[in-house]
Rosetta silent file (secondary structure, phi, psi, omega in degrees, C-alpha in Angstrom):
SEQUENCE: XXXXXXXXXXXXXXXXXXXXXXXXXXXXXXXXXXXXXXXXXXXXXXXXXXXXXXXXXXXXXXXXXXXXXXXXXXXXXXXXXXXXXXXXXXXXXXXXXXXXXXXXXXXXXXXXXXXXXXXXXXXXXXXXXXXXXXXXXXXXXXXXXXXXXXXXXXXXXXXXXXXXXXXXXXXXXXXXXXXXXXXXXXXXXXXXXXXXXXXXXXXXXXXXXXXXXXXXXXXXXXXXXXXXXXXXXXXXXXXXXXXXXXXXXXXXXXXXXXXXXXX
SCORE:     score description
SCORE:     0.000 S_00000001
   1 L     0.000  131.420  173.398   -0.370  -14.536   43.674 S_00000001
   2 L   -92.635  136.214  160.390    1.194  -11.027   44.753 S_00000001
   3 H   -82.661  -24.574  169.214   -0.514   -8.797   42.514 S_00000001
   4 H   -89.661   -9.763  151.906    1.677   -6.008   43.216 S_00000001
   5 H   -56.551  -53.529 -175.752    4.775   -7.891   42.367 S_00000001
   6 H   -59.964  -21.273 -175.887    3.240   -8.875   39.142 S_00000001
   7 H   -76.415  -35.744 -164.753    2.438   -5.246   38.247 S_00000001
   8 H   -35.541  -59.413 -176.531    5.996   -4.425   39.441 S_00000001
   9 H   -72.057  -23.241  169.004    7.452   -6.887   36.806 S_00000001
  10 H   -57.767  -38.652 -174.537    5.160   -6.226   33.822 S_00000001
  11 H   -77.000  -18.780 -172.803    6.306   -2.423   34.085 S_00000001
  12 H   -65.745  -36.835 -144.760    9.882   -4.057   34.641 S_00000001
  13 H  -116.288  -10.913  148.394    9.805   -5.935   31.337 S_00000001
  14 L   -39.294   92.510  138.997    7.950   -2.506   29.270 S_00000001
  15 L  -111.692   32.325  163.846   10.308   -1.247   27.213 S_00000001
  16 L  -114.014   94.382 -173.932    8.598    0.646   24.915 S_00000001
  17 L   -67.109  -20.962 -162.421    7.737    3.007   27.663 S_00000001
  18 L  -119.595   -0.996  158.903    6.133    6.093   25.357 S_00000001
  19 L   -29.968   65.745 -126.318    4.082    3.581   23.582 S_00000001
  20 L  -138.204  105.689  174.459    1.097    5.293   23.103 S_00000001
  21 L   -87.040   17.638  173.764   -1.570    2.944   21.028 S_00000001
  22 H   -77.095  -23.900 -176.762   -3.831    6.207   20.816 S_00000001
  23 H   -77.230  -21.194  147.790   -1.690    6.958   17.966 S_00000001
  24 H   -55.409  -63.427 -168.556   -3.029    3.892   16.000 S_00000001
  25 H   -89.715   15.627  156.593   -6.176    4.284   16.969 S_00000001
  26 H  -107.000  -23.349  171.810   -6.599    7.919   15.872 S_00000001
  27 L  -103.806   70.748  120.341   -4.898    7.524   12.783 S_00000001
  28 L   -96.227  -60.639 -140.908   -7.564    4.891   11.980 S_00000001
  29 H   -75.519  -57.026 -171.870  -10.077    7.356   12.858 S_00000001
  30 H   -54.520  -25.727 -160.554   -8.519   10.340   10.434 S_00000001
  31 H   -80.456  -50.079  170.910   -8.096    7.869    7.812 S_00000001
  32 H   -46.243  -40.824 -179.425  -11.614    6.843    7.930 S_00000001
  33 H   -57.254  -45.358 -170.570  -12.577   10.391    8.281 S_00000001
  34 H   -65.502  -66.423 -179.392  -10.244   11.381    4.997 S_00000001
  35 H   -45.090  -67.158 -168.085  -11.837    8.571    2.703 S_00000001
  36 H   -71.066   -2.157  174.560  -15.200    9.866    3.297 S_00000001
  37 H   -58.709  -91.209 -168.403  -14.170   13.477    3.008 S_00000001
  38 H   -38.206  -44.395 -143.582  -12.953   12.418   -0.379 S_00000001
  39 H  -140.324    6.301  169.653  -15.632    9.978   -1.819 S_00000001
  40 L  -110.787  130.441  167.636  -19.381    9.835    0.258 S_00000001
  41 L   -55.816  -21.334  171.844  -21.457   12.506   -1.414 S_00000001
  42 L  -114.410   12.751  154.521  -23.233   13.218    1.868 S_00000001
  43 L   -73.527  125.660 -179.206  -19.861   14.053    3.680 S_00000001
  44 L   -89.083  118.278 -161.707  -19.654   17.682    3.436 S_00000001
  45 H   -47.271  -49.020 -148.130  -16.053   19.031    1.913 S_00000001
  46 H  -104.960  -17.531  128.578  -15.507   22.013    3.902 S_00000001
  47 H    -7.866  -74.223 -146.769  -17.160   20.929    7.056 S_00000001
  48 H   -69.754  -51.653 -175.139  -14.941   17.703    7.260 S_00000001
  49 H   -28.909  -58.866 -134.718  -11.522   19.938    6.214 S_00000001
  50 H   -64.335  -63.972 -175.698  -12.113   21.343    9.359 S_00000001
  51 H   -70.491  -65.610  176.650  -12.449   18.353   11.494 S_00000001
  52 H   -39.872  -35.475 -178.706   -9.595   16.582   10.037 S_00000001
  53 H   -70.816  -35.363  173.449   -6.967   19.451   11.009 S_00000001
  54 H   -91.909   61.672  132.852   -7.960   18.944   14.564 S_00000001
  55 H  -117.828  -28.264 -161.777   -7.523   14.984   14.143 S_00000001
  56 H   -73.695  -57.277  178.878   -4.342   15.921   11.967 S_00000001
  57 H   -28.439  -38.072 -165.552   -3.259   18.197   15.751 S_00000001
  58 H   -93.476  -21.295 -175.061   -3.599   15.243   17.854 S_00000001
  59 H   -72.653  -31.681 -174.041   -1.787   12.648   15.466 S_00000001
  60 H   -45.264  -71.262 -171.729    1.223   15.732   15.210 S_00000001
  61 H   -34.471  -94.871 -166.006    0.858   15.862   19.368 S_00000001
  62 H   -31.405  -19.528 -173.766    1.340   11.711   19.758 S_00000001
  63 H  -137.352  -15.005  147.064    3.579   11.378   17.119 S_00000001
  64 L   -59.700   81.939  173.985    6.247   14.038   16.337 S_00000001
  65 L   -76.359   -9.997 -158.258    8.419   12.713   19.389 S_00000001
  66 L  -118.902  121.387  155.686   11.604   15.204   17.705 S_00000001
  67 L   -49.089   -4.844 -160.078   10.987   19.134   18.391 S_00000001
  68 L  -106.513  -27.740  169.116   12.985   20.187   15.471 S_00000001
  69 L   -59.471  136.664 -169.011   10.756   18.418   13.229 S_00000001
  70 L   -97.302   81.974  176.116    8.036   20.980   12.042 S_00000001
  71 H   -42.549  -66.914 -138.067    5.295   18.183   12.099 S_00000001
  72 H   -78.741  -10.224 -161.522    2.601   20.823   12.790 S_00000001
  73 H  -115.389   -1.642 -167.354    3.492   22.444    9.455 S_00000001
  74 L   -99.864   -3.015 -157.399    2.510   19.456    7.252 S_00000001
  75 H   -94.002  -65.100 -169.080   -0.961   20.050    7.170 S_00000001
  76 H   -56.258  -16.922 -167.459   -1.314   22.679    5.030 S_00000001
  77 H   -97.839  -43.447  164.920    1.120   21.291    2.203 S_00000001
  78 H   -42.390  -71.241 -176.692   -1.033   18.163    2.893 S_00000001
  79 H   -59.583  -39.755 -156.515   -4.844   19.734    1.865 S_00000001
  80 H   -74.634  -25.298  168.705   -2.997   21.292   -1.020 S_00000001
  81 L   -73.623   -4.561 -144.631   -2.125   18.083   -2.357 S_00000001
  82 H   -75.762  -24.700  176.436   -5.120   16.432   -1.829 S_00000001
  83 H   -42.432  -74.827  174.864   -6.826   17.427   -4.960 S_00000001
  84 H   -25.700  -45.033 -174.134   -4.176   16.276   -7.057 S_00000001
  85 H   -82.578  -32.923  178.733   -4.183   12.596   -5.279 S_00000001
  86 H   -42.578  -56.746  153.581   -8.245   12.669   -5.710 S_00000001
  87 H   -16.066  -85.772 -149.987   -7.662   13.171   -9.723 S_00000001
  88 H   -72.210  -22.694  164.426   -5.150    9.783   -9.735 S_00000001
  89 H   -41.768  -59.632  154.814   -7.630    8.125   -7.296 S_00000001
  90 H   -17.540  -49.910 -176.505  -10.364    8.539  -10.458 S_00000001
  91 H   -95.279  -25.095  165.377   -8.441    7.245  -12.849 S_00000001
  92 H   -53.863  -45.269  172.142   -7.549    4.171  -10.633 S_00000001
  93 H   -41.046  -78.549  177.937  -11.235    3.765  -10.531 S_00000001
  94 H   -37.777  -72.223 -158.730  -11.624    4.070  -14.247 S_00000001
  95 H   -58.099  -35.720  179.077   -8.864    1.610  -15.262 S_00000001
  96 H   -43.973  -57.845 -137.733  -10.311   -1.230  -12.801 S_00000001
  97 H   -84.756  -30.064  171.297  -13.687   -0.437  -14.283 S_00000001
  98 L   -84.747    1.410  163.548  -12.489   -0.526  -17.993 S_00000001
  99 L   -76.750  -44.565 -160.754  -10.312   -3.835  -16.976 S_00000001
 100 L   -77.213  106.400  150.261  -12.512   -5.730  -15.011 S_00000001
 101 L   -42.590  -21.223  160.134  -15.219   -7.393  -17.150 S_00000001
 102 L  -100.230   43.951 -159.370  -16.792   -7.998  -13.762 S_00000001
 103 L  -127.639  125.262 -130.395  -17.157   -4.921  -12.388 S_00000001
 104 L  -125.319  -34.960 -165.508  -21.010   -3.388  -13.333 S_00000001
 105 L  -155.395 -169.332 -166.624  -20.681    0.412  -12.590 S_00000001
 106 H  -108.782   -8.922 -171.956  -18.168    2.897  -11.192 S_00000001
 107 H   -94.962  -39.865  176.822  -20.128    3.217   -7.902 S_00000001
 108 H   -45.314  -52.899 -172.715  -19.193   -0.672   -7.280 S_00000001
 109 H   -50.970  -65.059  148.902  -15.316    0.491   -7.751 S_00000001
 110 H   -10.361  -75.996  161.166  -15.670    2.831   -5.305 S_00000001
 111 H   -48.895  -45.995 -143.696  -17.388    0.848   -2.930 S_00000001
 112 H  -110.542  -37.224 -156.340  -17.049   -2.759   -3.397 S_00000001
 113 L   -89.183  133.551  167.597  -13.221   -3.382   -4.619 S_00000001
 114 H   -71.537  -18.117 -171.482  -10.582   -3.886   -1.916 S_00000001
 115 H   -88.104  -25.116  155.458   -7.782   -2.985   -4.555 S_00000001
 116 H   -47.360  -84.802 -105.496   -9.561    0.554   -4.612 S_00000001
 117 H  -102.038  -61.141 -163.071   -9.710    0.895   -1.182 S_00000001
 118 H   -79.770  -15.274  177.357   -5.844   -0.434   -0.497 S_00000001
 119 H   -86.750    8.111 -160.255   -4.501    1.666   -3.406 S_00000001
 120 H  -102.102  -20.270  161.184   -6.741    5.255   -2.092 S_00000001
 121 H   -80.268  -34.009 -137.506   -4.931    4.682    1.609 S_00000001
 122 H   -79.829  -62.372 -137.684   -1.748    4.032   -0.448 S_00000001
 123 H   -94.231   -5.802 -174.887   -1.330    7.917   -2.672 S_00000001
 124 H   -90.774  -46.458  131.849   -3.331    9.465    0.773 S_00000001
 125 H    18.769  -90.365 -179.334   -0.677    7.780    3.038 S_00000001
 126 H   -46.257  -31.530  177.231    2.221    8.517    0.444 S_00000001
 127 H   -61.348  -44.561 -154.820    1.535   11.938    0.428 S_00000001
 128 H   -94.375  -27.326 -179.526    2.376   12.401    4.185 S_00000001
 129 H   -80.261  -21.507  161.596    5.665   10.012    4.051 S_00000001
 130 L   -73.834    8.110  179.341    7.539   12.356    1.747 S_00000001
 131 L  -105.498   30.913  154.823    6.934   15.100    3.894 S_00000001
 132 L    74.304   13.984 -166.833    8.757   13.093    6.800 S_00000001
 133 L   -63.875  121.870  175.149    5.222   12.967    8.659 S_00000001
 134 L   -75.682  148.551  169.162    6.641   10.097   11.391 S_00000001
 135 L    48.298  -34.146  167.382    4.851    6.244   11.440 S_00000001
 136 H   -32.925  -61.642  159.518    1.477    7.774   10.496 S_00000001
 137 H   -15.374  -63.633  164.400    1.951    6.652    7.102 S_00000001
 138 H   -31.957  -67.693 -150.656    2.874    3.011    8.352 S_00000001
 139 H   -65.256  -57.898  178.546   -0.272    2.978   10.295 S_00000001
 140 H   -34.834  -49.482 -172.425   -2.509    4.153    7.461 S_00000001
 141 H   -82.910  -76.070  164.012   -1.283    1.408    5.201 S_00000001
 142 H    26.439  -76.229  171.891   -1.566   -1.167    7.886 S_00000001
 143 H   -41.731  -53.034 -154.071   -4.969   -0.125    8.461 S_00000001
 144 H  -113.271    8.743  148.531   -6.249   -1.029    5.268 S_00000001
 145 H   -90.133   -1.280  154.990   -3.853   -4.445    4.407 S_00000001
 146 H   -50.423  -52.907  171.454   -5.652   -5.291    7.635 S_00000001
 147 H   -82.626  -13.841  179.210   -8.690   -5.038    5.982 S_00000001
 148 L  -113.455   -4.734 -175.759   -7.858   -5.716    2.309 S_00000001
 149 L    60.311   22.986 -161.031   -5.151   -8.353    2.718 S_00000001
 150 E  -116.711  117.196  145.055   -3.032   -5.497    0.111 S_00000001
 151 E  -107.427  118.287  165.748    0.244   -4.731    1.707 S_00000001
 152 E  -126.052  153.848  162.531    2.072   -1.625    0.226 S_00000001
 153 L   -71.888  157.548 -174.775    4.299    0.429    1.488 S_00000001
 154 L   -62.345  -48.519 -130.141    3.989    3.862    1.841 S_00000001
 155 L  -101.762   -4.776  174.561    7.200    4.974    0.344 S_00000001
 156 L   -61.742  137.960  167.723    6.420    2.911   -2.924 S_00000001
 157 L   -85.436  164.570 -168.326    6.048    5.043   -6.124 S_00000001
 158 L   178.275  114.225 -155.104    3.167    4.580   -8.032 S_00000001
 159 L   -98.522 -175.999 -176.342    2.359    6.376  -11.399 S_00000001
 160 L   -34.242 -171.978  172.126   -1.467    6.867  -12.813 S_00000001
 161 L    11.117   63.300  158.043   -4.083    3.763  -13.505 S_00000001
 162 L  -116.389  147.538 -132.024   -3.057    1.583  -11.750 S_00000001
 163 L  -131.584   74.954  170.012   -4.947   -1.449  -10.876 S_00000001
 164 L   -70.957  145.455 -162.271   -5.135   -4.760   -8.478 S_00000001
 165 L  -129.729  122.113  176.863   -7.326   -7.146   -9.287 S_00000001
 166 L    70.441  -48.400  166.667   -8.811   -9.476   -6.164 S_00000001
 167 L    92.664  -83.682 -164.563   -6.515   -7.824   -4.037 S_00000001
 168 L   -45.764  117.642  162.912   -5.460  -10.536   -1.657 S_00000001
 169 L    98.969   -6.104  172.050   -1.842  -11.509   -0.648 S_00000001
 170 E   -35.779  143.349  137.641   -0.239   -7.786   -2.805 S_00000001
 171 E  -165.993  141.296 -164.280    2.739   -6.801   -1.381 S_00000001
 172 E  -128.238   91.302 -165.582    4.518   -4.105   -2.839 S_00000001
 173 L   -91.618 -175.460 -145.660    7.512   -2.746   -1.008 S_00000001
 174 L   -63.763  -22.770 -176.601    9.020    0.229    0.217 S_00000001
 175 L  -103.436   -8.336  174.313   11.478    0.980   -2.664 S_00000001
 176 L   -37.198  175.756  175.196    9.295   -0.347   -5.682 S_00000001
 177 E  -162.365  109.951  173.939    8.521    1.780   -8.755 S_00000001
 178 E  -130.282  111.125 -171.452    5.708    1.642  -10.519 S_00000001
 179 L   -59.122 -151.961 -174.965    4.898    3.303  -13.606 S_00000001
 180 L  -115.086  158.121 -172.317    1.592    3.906  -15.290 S_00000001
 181 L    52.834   59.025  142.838   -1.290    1.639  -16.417 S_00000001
 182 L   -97.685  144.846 -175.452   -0.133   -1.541  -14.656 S_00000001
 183 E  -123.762   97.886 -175.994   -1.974   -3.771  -13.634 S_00000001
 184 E  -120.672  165.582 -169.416   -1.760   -6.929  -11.004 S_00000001
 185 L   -95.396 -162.265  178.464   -3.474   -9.660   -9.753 S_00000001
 186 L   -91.308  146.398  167.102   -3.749  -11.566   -6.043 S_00000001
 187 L    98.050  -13.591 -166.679   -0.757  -13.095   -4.587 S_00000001
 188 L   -79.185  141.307 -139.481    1.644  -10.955   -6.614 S_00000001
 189 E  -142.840   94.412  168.041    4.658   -9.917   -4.532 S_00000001
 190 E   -77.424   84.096 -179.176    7.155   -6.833   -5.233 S_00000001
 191 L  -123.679  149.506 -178.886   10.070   -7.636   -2.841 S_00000001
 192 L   -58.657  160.752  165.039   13.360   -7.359   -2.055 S_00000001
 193 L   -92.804  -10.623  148.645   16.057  -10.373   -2.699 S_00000001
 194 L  -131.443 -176.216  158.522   17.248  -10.594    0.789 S_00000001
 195 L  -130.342  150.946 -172.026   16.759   -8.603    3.630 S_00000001
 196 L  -145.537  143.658 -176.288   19.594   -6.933    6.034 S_00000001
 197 L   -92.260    4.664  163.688   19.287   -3.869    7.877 S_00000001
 198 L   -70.687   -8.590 -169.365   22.317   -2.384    6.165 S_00000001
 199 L   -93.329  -18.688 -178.511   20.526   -2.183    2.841 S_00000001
 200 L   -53.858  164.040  167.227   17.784    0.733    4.229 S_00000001
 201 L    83.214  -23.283  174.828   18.222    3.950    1.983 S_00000001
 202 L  -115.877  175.423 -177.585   18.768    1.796   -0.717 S_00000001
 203 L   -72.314  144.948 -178.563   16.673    0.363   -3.461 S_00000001
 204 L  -127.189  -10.447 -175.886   15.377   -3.100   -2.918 S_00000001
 205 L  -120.720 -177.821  166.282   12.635   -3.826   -5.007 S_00000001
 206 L   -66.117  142.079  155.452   11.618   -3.747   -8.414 S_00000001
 207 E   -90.890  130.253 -165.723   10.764   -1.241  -11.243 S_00000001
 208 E  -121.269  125.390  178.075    7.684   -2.211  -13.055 S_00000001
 209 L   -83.478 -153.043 -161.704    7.719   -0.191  -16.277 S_00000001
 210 L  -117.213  151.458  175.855    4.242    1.018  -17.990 S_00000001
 211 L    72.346   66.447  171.027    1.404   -1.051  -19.222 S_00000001
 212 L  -129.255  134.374  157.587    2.791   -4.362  -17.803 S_00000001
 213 E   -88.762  138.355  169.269    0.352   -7.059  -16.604 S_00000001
 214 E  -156.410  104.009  172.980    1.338   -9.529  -13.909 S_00000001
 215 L   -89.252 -174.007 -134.516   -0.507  -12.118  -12.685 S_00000001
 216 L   -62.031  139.261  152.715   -1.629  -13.706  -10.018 S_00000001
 217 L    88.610   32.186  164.868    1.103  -15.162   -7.201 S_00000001
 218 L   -95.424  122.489 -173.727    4.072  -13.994   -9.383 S_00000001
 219 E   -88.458  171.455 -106.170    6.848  -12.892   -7.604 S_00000001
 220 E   143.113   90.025 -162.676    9.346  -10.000   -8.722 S_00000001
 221 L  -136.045  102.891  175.460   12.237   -9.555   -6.468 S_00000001
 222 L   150.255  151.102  175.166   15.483   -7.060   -6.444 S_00000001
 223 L   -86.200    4.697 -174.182   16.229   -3.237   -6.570 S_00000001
 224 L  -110.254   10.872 -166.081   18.069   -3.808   -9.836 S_00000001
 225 L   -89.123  146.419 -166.650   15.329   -5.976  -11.494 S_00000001
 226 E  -127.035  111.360  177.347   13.503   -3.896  -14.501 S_00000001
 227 E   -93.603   89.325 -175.386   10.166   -5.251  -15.764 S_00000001
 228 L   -82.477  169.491 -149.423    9.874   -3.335  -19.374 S_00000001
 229 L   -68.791  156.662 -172.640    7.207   -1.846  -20.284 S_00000001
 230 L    71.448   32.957 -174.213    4.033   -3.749  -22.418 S_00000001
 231 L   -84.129  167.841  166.491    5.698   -6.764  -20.934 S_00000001
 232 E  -119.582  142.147  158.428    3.294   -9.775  -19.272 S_00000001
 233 E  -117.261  134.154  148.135    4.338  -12.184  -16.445 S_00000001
 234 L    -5.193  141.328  168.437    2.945  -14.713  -16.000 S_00000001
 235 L   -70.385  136.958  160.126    0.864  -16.571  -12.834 S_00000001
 236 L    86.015  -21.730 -161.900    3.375  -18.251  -10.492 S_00000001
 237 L   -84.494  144.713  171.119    6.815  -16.989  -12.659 S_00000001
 238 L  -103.208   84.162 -175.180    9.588  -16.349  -10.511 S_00000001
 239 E   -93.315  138.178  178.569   11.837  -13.080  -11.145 S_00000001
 240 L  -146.731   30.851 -161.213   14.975  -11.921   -9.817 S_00000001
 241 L  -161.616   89.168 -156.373   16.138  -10.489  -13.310 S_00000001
 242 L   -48.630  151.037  169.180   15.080   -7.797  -15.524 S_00000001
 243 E  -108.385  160.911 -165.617   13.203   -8.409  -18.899 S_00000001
 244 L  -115.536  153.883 -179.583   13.090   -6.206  -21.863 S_00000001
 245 L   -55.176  146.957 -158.223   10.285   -4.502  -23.147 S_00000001
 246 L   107.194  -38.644 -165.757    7.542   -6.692  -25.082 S_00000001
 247 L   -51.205  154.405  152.293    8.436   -9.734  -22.903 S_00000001
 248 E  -145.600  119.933 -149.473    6.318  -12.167  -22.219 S_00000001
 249 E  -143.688  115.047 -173.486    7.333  -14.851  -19.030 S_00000001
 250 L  -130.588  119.636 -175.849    5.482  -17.372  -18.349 S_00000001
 251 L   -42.442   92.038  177.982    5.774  -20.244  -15.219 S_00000001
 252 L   -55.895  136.375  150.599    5.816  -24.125  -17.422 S_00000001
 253 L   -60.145  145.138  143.241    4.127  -26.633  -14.866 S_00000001
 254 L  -104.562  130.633  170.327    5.930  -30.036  -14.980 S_00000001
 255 L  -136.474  140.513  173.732    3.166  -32.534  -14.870 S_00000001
 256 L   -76.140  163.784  137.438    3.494  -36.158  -14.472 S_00000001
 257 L  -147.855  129.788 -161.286    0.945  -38.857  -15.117 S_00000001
 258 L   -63.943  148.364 -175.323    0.943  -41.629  -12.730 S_00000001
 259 L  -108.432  136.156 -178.187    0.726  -44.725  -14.313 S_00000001
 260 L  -111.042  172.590  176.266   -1.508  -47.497  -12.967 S_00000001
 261 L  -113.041  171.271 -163.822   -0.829  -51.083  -12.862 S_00000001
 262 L   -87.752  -35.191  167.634   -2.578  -53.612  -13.954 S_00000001
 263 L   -40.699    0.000    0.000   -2.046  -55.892  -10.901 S_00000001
């Protein structure tokens, strides 16, 4: 083996040259850093601010590749918000804990529920992609459907109470709308009806209007489809078509039963 050929061609065949995985693996670190900021009682508020603006410096440094943006300028519009997302965090808390019949206290929400956890990366996330903050966002949400099996996008809206149940297999995409006090289950799937890369900038997913339940593995697909509000769908139903408020759409099984013979 020449070993200096082989480095030759691995650097040959690199073409993301400016790759930098430090930028992943720092915005892991602030995000971890932020959640406990927010929510362990023996993180210290004003301490932690502190430390996060120099973790916030180095994600600007790795990841503002365009001078003109003023990355470095985000921070402060950032802490100001943060109250504000802590508040809708709370009430995400509450409605799980007033949904869930299995859920024993409010420190368990906190703690224990992955649909906490992936929607509390979600509004901290969300915050930084309407300010134009580049790929951090991405990474943030990443981070935690790594760990929760919840993928949403950052750029998804998402009003007050709202509530996953189980968690596993979400996916909520980048153009969604979701109003307040909904609530879904695992497997449930906000998506586009195809995909093309001529369609960014426009809407692709669904609006889910307020107090609608949707359970588990039901899929929900188009930027013109309208789910109105107190509506329920169903486990398993398959939408590509708005419903009017009230609805209720539900997947029919066809089941056979095999017949035996007698032979």
């Amino acid at each position: 083996m020449d070993k200096q050929k082989v480095i030759e061609e691995l650097n040959r065949h690199k073409k993301q040259p400016y790759l930098d995985y430090r930028l992943k693996q720092e915005t892991e670190n602030f995000t971890n850093t932020l959640f406990y900021t927010l929510f362990d009682v023996n993180t210290p508020v004003a301490e932690n601010l502190e430390v996060l603006e120099e973790k916030f410096k180095l994600l600007v440094d790795l990841a503002c590749w365009d001078l003109e943006k003023p990355c470095s300028k985000v921070w402060n519009n950032y802490v100001a918000c943060l109250p504000s997302v802590l508040e809708k965090l709370n009430l995400d808390a509450d409605a799980i804990l007033n949904c869930d019949p299995a859920s024993l206290s409010i420190q368990e929400i906190y703690m224990a529920y992955p649909g906490f956890y992936a929607i509390a990366i979600y509004r901290l996330a969300h915050e930084l992609y309407i300010q134009g903050f580049p790929l951090v966002p991405r990474l943030m949400t990443e981070y935690a459907h790594r760990q929760t099996g919840v993928d949403i996008n950052p750029g998804a809206q998402i009003g007050k109470s709202f509530f996953i149940d189980h968690a596993t297999g979400v996916v909520i995409g980048e153009t969604a709308i979701i109003h307040d006090n909904v609530k879904l289950y695992q497997g449930v799937t906000l998506g586009a009806l195809y995909v093309a890369k001529n369609l960014q900038k426009t809407k692709r997913h669904p609006t889910i209007m307020s107090n609608v339940t949707i359970y588990a593995n039901a899929t929900i697909l188009g930027g013109e489809t309208v789910i109105g509000e107190n509506s329920i769908i169903g486990g398993n139903a398959w939408l590509t078509a708005s419903v009017p408020a009230n609805s209720t759409v539900f997947h029919t099984p066809e089941i056979k039963i095999k017949t035996v013979s007698n032979a």
